[in-house]
C-alpha positions in Angstrom: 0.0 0.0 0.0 1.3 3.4 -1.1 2.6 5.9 1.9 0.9 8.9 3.4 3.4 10.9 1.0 2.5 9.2 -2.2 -1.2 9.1 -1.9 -1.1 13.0 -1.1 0.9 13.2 -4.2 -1.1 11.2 -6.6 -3.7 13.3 -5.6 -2.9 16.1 -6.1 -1.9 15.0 -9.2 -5.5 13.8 -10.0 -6.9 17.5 -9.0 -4.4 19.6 -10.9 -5.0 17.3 -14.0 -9.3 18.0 -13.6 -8.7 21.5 -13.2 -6.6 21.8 -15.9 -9.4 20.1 -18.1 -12.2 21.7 -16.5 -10.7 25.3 -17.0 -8.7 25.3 -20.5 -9.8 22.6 -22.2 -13.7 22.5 -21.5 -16.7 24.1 -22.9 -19.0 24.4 -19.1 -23.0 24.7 -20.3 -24.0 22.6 -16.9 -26.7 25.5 -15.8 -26.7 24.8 -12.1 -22.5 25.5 -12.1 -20.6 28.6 -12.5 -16.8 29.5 -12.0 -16.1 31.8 -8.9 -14.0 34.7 -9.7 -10.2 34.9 -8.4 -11.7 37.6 -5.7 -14.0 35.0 -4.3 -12.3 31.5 -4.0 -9.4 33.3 -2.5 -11.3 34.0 0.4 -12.2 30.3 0.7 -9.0 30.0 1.8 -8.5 32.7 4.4 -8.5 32.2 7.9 -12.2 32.1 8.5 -12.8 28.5 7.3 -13.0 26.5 9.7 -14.1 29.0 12.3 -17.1 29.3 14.4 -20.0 32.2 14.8 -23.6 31.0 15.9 -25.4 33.9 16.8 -28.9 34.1 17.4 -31.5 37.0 18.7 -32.2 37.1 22.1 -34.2 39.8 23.5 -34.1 42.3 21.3 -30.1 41.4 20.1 -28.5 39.3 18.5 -26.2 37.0 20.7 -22.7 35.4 19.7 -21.6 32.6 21.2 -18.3 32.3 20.3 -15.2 34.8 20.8 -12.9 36.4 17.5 -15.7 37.0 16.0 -16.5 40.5 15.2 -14.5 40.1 11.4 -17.0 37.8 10.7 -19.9 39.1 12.1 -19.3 42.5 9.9 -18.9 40.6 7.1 -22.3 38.6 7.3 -23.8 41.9 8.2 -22.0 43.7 5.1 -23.5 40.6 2.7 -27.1 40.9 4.0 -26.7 44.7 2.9 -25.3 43.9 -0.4 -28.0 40.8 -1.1 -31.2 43.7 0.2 -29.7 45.5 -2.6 -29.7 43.2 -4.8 -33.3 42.1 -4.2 -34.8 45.1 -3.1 -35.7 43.7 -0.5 -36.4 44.1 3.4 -34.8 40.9 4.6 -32.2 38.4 3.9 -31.2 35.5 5.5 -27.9 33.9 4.8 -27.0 31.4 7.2 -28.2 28.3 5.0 -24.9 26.8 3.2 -27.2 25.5 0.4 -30.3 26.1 -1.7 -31.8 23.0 -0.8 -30.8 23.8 2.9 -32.8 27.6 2.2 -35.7 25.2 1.0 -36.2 23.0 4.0 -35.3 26.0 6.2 -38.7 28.1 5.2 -40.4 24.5 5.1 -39.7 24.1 8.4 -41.1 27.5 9.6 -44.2 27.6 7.6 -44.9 24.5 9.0 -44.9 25.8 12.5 -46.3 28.8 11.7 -49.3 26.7 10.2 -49.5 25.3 13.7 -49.7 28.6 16.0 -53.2 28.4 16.0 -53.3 24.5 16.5 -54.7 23.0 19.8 -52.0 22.9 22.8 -50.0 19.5 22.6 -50.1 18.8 18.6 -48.2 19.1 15.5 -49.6 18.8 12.2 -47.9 18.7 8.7 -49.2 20.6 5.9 -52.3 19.8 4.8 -51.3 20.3 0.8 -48.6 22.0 -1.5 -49.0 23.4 -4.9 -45.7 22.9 -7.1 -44.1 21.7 -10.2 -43.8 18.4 -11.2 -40.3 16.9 -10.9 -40.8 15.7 -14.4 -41.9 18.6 -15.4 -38.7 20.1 -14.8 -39.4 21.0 -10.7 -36.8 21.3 -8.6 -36.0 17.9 -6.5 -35.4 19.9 -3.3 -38.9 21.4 -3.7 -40.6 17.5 -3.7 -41.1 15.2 -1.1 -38.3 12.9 -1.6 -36.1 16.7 -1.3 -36.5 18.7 1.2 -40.6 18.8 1.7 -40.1 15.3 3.4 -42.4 15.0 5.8 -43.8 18.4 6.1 -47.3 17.7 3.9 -49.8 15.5 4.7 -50.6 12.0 3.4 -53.5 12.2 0.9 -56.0 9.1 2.1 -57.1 8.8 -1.6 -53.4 8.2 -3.2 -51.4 6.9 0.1 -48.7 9.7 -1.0 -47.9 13.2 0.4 -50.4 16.1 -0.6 -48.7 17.3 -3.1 -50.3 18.6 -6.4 -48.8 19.7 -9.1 -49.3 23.0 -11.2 -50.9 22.3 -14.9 -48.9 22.5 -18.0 -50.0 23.7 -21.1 -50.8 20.8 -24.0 -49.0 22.8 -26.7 -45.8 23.9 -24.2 -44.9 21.7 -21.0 -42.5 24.3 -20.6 -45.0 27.0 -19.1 -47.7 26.7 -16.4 -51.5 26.7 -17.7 -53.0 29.3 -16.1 -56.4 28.9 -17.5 -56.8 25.9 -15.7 -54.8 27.2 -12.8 -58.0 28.9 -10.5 -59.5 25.7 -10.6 -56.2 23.7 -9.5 -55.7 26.2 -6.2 -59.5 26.1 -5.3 -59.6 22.6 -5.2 -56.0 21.8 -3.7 -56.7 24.8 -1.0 -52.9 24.7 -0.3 -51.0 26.3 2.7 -47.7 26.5 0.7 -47.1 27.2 -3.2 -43.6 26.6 -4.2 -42.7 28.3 -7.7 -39.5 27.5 -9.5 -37.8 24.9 -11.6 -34.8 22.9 -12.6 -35.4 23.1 -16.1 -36.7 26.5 -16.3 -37.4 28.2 -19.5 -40.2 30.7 -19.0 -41.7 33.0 -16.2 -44.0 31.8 -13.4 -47.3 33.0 -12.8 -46.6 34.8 -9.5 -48.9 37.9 -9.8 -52.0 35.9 -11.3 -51.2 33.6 -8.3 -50.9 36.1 -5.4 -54.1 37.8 -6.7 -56.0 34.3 -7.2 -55.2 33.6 -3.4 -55.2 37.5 -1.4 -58.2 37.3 0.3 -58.2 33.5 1.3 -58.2 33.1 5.2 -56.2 31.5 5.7 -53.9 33.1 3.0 -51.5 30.5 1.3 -47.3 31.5 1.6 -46.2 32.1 -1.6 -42.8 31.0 -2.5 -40.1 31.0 -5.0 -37.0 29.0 -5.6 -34.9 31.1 -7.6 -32.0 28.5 -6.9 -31.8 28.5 -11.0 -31.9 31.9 -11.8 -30.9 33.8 -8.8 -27.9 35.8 -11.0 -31.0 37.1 -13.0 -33.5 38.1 -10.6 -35.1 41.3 -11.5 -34.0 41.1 -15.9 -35.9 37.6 -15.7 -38.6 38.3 -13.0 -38.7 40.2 -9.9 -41.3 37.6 -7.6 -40.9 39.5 -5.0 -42.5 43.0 -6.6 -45.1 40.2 -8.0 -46.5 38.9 -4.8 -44.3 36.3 -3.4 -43.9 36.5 0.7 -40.4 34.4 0.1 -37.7 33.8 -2.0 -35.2 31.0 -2.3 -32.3 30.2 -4.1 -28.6 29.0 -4.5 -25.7 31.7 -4.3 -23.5 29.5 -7.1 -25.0 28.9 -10.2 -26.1 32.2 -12.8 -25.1 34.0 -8.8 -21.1 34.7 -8.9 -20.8 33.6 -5.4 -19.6 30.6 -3.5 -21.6 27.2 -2.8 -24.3 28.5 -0.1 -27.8 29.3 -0.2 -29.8 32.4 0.7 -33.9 33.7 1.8 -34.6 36.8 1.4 -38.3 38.1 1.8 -40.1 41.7 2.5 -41.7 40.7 5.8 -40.0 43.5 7.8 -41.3 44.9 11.4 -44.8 46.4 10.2 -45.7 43.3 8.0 -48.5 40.9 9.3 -46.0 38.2 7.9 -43.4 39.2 10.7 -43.6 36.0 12.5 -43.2 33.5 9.7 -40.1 36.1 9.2 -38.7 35.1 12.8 -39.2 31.6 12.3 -37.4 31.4 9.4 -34.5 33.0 11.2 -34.5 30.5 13.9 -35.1 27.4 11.5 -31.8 28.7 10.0 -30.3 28.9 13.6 -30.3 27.0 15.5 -32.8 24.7 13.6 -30.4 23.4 10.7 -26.9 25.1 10.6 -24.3 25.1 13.8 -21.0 26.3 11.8 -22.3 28.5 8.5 -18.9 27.9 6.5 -17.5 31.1 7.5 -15.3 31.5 4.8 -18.1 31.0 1.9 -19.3 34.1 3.8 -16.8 35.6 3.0 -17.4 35.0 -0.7 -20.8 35.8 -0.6 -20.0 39.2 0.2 -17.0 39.4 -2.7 -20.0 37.8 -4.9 -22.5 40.4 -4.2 -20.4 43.4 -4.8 -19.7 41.9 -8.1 -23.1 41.6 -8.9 -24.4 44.4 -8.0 -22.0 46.3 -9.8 -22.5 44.2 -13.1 -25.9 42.9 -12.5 -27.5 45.1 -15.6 -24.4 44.1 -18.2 -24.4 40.3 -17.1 -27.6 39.6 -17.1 -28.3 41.3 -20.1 -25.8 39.4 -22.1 -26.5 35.9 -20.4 -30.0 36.3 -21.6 -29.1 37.5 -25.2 -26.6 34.5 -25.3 -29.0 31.8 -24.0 -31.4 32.8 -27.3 -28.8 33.1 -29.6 -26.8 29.7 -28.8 -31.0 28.6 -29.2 -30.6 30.1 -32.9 -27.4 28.2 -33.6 -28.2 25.0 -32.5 -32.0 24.9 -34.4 -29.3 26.2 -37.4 -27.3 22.9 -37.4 -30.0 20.7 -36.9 -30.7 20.2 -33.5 -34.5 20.3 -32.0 -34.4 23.0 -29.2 -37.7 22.9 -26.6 -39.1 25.7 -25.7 -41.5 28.2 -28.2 -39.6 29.6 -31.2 -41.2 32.4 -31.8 -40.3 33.9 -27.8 -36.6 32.6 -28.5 -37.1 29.1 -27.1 -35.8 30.5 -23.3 -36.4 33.6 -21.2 -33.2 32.3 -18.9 -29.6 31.3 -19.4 -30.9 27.9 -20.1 -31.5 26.1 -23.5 -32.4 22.4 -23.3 -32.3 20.4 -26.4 -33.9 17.1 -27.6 -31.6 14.1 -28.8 -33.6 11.1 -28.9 -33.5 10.5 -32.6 -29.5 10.1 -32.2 -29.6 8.3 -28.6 -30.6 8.3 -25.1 -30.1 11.7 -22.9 -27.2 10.0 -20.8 -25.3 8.7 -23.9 -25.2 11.8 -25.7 -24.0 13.9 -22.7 -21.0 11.6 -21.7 -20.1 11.6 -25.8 -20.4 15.6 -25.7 -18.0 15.2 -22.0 -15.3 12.9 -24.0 -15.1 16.1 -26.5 -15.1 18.7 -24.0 -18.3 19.6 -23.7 -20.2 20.0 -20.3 -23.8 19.1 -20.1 -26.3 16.8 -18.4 -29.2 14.5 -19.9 -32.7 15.5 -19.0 -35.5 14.3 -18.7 -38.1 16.0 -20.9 -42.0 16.8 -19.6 -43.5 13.9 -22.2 -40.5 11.3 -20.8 -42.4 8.7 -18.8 -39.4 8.4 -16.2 -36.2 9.5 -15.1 -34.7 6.3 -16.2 -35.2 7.6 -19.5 -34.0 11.3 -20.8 -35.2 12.1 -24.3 -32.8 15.6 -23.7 -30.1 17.6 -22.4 -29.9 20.7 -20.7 -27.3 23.6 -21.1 -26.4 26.7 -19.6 -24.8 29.7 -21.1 -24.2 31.3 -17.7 -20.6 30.2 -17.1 -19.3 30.8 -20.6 -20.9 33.9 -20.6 -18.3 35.1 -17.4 -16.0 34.3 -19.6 -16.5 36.7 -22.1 -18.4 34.5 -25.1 -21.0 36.6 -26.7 -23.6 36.0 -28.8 -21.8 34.9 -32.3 -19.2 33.0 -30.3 -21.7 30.3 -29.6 -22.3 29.3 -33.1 -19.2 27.1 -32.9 -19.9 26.0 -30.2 -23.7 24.6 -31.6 -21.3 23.5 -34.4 -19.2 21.2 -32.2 -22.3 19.9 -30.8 -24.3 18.9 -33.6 -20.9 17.1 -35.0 -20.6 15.2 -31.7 -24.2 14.6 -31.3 -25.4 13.8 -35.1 -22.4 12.3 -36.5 -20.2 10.8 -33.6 -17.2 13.0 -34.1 -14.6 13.9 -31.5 -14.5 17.0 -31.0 -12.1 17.6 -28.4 -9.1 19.1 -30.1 -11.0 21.8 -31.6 -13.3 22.3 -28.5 -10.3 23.0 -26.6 -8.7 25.3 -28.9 -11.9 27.2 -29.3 -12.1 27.4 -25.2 -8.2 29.0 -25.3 -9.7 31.9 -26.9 -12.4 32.5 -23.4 -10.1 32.8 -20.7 -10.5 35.4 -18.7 -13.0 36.3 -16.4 -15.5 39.3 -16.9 -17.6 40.9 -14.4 -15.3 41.0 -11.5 -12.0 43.1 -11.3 -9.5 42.5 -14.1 -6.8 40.4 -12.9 -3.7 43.1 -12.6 -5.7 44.5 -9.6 -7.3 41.1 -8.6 -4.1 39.0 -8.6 -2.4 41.3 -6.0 -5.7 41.6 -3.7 -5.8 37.9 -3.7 -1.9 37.4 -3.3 -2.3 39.7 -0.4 -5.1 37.6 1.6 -3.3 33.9 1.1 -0.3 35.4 2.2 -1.5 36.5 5.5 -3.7 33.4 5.6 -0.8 31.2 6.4 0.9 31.1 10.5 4.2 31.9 9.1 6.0 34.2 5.8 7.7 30.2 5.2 4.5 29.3 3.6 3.6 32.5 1.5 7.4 32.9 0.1 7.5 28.9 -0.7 3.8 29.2 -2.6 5.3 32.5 -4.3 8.3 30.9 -5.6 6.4 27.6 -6.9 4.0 29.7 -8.8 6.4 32.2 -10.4 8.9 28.3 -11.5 5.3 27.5 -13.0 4.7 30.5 -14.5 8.0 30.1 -16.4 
């Protein structure tokens, strides 16, 4: 058996070969994954990881129980500013380290707040949700086998949680029916309606919704999970100005931040909502998060000045992109979902159908072996999982890196070669990425390099450890 010194190596080994591929040589179109900027996965590295700040309000303040941590406690208090900004919102709760964990977090608390006005001594679970259908393109967190588990009642009629789904319409799966929609709600009389999607093409119906449901007593929460297209919040759709009480989503995927998740809401002081509010706050802690991966914080915060400096160019590009890579691939014969005459996508994601040429999971480990980055789908009509008529891509990560519009038609060129006639790609894929290197929305790297040199040199006990990295990066730079 190989020594503690050669297993280190060989692995190491193994992760500088994957990021090599991953950055240089790789086409990324996955839409739930984006590459952090220099600014941001240098402070995953600083001295906060690994430390410790549970806080909590208590009478009227909020309570740290942990010394050394004022740094930190500036920083999370920074990022909530930044993320209100973002949102325009009231509130903004950042604790969760993951959009599923945001999810189950305001599961949790509408739960008890359904049960404030139940008899002393019980507990009951939801008595029904209205949300997409996981094939359908819903979000897996927002299901009961995710993180609804056992908050919603058991239906006597089916054995299975109350769960019902919004309608599609016949002539585009891709887009809620809201003719039918009235009737849906009335009969399903829900307590929570979760919005939002996996494989998310089009806007959801928040303001009919909100309207359909205002004066019910009691009044449904209305919730999105923007975990999909957080980064364009506001140039896709605002929920929040449309009538949502709460909105969901993860900080890492068209976001420029770190892994973590985030809820954000307007349910300040004055609104009747407060309480829901506060239990959110304590669901997050001490409900489901001890240690909030301090130094993500950190990145959060790097992440959200970013955005909300380049918000209006980004998303504005991403969403140009996502319809013009559409364009290009219908142009070399591929079958894009989605309604051509709106463009096929209102969000950074396009999602193609390959049967004809193989299954889903086929085709998107060929397109991987050529340097190509996506992941088979199951489409709305597929009659399981097990079987994924499509694919799904992204245009989010490629976007950072400075493709525009025209710059995808190779790229729907490459594809259609791999796909339609089984041709590897790879050479030309990664000499088409060498040309999309750099990093846009974030500061250019002659002022980001030093910031970041700066911070993982102080990150280290001793100068031994910042002069040794220093000289190992300039002999590889050579």
């Amino acid at each position: 058996m190989a020594g503690f010194e050669e297993r280190i190596d060989e692995l190491f080994g193994r992760i500088e070969a994957n990021n090599l591929w991953r950055q240089r040589r790789c086409i990324n179109l996955i839409p739930s994954e984006n590459t952090p900027s220099l600014l941001v996965k240098a402070c995953e590295m600083c001295d906060p990881a690994g430390r410790y700040a549970e806080h909590r309000s208590m009478k009227n303040r909020e309570v740290y129980f942990y010394q050394g941590t004022d740094f930190i406690r500036d920083v999370e208090l920074e990022a909530q500013d930044a993320m209100r900004s973002y949102f325009g919102c009231s509130e903004a709760e950042l604790r969760p380290v993951s959009g599923q964990m945001a999810n189950e977090v305001v599961f949790k608390a509408v739960t008890k707040n359904a049960n404030r006005s139940s008899p002393p001594g019980t507990f009951r679970k939801l008595r029904a949700v209205v949300n997409n259908d996981l094939g359908k393109g819903g979000h897996l967190s927002s299901q009961p086998m995710g993180a609804l588990y056992n908050f919603v009642d058991i239906n006597p009629a089916t054995g299975e949680e109350n769960c019902v789904n919004f309608p599609v319409r016949a002539d585009n799966m891709y887009r809620i029916d809201t003719g039918k929609l009235p009737e849906v709600l009335e009969r399903a009389k829900p307590e929570l309606i979760v919005f939002g999607k996996s494989m998310f093409l089009y806007p959801e119906p928040v303001a009919l919704v909100a309207d359909l449901v205002k004066d019910w007593d009691p009044r449904p929460v209305v919730m999105y999970d923007m975990a999909h297209v957080l980064g364009l919040y506001g140039a896709f759709q605002a929920p929040l100005s449309e009538g949502a009480d709460v909105v969901t989503g993860s900080t890492h995927k068209t976001f420029f931040g770190p892994q973590r998740g985030v809820i954000v809401s307007n349910m300040s002081k004055d609104s009747p909502m407060r309480k829901l509010w506060l239990d959110i706050r304590s669901r997050a802690f001490p409900g489901s998060t001890s240690n909030h991966h301090l130094a993500t914080l950190v990145g959060l915060l790097v992440s959200a000045i970013e955005m909300n400096e380049y918000k209006d160019e980004y998303q504005s590009q991403v969403l140009r992109n996502a319809r013009a890579f559409a364009r290009h691939l219908v142009e070399n014969g591929l079958q894009v979902e989605g309604d051509p005459a709106d463009g096929y996508t209102a969000t950074h994601q396009v999602v193609v159908r390959v049967a004809r040429y193989g299954d889903g999971a086929d085709i998107a480990r060929r397109l991987e072996e050529s340097g190509i980055i996506v992941n088979y789908q199951a489409l709305p009509d597929d009659a399981t999982f097990l079987v994924s008529s499509g694919i799904r891509t992204g245009v989010s990560e490629m976007t950072r890196f400075g493709m525009k519009e025209d710059d995808f038609g190779p790229v729907a060129e490459f594809m259609a070669r791999c796909i339609v006639k089984g041709e590897d790609v790879s050479s030309e894929v990664a000499s088409y990425r060498s040309r999309f290197m750099t990093m846009r929305y974030t500061l250019p790297l002659s002022k980001a390099v030093p910031l970041a040199s700066r911070a993982l040199a102080s990150a280290f006990p001793t100068n031994d450890y910042a002069r040794m990295l220093a000289d190992n990066l300039a002999a590889l730079a050579e």
